[in-house]
N, C-alpha and C positions, 0 to 999 in steps of 0.2 A: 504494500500500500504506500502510495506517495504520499511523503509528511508535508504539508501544506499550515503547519501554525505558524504563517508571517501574512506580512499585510499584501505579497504580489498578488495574489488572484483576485482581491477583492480592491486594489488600484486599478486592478487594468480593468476591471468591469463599469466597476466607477467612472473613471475615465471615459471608457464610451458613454456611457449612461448621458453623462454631463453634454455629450454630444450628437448622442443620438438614441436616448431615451425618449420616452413619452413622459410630456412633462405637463399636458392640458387635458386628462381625462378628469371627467366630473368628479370622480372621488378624491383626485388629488386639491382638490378646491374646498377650501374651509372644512379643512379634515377633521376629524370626533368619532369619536369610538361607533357611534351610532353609524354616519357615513360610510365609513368602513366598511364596518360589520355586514350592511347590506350590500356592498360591489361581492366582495371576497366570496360571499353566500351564490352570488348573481353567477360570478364567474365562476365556479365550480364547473366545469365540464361545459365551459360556454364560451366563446370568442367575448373579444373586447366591442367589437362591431355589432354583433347582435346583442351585449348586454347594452349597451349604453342608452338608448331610446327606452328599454322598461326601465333602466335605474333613474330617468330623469321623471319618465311617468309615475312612476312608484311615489318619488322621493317628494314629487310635487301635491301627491293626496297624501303621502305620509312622512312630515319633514322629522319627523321624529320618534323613538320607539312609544313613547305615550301614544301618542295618533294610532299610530299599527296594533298597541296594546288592545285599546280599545274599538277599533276595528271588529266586524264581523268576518270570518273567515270565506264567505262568499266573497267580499271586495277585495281579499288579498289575492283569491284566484282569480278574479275576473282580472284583475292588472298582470297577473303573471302568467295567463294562459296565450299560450304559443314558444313560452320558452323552454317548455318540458322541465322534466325531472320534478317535478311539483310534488316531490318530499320534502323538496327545498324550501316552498312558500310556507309548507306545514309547520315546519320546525321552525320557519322565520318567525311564524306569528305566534308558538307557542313557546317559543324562547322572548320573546315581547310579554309576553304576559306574564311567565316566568320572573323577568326583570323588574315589573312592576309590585309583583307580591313577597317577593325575596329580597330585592335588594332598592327597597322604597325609589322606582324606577329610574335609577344611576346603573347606568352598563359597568357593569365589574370590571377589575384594572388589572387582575389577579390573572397568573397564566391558568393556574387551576380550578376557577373559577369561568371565567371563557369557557373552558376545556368542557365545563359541563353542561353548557346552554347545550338542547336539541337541535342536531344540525353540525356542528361543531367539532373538525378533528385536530390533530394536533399542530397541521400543517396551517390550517386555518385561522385559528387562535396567533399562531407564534404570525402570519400575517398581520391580524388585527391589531394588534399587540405592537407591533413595531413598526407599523406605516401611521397608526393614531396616536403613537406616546411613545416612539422610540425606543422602547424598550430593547433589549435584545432576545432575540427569539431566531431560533431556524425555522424555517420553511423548507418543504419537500412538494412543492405541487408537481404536475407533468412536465411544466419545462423544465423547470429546474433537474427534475432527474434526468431529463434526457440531456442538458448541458453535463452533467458531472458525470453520467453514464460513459459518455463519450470523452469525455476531459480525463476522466481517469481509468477508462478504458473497463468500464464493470460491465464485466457479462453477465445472462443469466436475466430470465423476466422480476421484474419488480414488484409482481406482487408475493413472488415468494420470500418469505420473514427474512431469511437470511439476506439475500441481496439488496431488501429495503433498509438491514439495519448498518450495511457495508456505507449504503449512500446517505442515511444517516448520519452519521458517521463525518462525511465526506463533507458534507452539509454544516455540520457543527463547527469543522474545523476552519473552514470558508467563512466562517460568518466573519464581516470586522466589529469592533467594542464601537463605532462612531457610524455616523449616518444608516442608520436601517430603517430606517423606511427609503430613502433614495435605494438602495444595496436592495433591499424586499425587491422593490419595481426591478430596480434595472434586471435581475433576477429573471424575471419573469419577463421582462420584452426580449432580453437576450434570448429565451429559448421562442417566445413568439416569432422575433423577426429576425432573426439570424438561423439559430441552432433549429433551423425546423425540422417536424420529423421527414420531410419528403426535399432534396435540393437545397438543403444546408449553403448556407454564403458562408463558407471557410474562410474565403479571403478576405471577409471587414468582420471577423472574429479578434476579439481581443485577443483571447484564451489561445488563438491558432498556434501560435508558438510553442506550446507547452499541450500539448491536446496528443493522448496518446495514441488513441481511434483515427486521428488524423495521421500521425506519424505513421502508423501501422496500420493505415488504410483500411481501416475498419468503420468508417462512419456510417455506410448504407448501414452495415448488420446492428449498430447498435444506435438505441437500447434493444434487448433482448426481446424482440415481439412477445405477445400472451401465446401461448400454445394455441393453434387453432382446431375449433372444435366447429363442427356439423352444427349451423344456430337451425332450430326445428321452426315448423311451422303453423302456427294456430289460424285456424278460421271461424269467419263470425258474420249473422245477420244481423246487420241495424236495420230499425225498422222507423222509416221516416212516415209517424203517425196524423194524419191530418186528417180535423173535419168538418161539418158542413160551415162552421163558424170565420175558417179561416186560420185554425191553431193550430199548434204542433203541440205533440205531447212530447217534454224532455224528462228525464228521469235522474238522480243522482246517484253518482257510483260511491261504494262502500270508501270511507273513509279512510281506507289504506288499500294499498296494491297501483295496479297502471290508473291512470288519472286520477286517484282518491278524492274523492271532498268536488267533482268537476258534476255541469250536467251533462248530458251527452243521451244520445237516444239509444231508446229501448232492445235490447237483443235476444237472441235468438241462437241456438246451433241452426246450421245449415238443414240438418236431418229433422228438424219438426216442423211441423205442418202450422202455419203461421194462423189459417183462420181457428182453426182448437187452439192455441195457445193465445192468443189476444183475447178470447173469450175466457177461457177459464186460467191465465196466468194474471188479465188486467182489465176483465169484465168489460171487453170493447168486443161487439158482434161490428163485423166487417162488410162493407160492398162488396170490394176488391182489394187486388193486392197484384205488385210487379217488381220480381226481383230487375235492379239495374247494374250496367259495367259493373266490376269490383274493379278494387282500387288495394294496394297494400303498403301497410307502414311497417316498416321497421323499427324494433326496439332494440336496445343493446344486447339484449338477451335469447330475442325470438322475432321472425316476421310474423305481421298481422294479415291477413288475408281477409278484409272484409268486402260484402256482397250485400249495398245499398237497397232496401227492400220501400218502393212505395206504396202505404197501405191507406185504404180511406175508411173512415168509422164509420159506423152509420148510426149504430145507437152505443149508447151508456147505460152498462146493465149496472144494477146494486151490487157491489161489491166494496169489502172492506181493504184501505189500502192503510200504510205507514204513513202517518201527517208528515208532509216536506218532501215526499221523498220521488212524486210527482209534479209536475205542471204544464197545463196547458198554456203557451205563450202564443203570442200573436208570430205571423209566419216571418212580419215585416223585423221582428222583434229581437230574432234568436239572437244577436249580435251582442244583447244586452246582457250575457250570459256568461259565466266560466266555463266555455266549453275547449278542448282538444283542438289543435288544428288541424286533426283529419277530419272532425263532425264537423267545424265548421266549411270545410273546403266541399264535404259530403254537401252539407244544405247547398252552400252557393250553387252547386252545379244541378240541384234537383228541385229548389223551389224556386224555380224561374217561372 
């Protein structure tokens, strides 16, 4: 292992940083813990481009964790819906709340304290922590591993313990005692816009000099890809309900799992017979009914293969439902909703 406890790596990062960092993103303006808190959260598994428009909308209906505290969790999805991973707005809001009744609504300064809001890893923390109060703190997000992957030549995928505790490690020894939060950023645009995973720019690398993967020509293969596994494939009927009024029926998915807490329309397996189960699964006797195009999303874990189903109600039989966990909205309406960007892309194309 290369011993790195001196100040050259975190100069020469520096250095570029000073000259070709990002130095005018919104979280870098009128920093606080709060601020922070919500990008670092944003960015998790998210470009800087796609978060910046929700973090401006967000931050403008909720300048502060009080406002989000008190918030209903319907308005924290309706702002975060399109940007996925929406365990992320879960935990946003109920680490908001958390903050409000624990720690009379002052965001915690504590690493281990962070550490335990919902939401919150260690990586994340040691960000907030040291772009809102300087603290010193490591970070380990994706760029960063893939810079020090490559700079010090660690094989081997990173999500296995051992290799993340190498980089770790790596990570700790890199850090400098003076400007972290400038060192946090530049960190992070370094592996954004230099060290990328695809056609790396070696040559306006600071690190290029001293970068083992490059020396020994290893930069395509590292960092170590995840082992590739066969992702399966699930299928599904939505069922785009409307009736003589002009409504759609939206329905709310289970509070945890793929979209938790979103609305999104009614489903179905492929294999059951839509006019029996609209009747006796949601007390709706049917006209008709037409399956449309499918369309498929991918998830990180699995593709979705669904098959857009148009159905028309005709009547509303008596039937006992869950209060909240239906409603009929106006067709002009759905927009108004936390819904998924495949339902919504589903409606656009089919209630025209």
């Amino acid at each position: 292992m290369v011993d790195v406890k001196n100040t050259a790596f975190a100069d020469r990062v520096l250095a570029w940083f000073d000259q070709n960092g990002r130095h005018d993103l919104p979280w870098q303006k009128n920093r606080n813990l709060y601020r922070v808190w919500l990008a670092e959260v944003m960015l998790q598994q998210t470009q800087v481009a796609t978060v910046i428009p929700y973090y401006q909308k967000f931050l403008a209906k909720f300048p502060d964790q009080h406002c989000l505290a008190q918030a209903h969790l319907d308005e924290v999805l309706k702002l975060w819906a399109g940007l996925g991973y929406y365990t992320r707005a879960r935990n946003l809001h109920k680490a908001a709340v958390m903050i409000e009744q624990q720690y009379q609504g002052q965001f915690p300064g504590q690493f281990e304290e962070v550490l335990a809001l919902p939401g919150i890893g260690r990586s994340t923390a040691g960000a907030i922590l040291a772009q809102a109060l300087g603290q010193r703190h490591t970070i380990l997000d994706g760029n960063v591993k893939r810079v020090l992957s490559r700079y010090f030549e660690v094989a081997g995928w990173a999500g296995k313990k051992a290799v993340e505790n190498v980089l770790w490690q790596q990570a700790e020894a890199c850090t400098p005692e003076t400007r972290l939060a400038d060192y946090t950023q530049a960190m992070m645009d370094l592996g954004a816009t230099v060290c990328t995973r695809s056609s790396p720019n070696c040559e306006h690398c600071p690190l290029a000099q001293n970068c083992l993967a490059l020396k020994n020509q290893r930069v395509n293969e590292l960092p170590t890809p995840r082992p590739r596994k066969q992702i399966p494939v699930k299928t599904v009927r939505m069922l785009i309900l409307t009736n003589k009024n002009g409504e759609l029926l939206l329905e709310r998915r289970p509070p945890t799992g793929i979209w938790g807490g979103l609305w999104s329309l009614p489903e179905l397996a492929l294999s059951e017979d839509v006019a029996h189960e609209c009747e006796k699964r949601w007390g709706y006797a049917i006209n008709a009914y037409k399956d449309q195009a499918g369309l498929r999303h991918t998830f990180s874990h699995y593709h979705l293969d669904i098959t857009p189903c148009r159905v028309e109600v005709a009547v509303t039989l008596a039937k006992v439902r869950e209060p909240g966990q239906q409603h009929w909205c106006d067709t002009n309406n759905y927009k108004d909703y936390a819904l998924a960007t495949p339902v919504v892309n589903i409606l656009q194309q089919h209630l025209k």
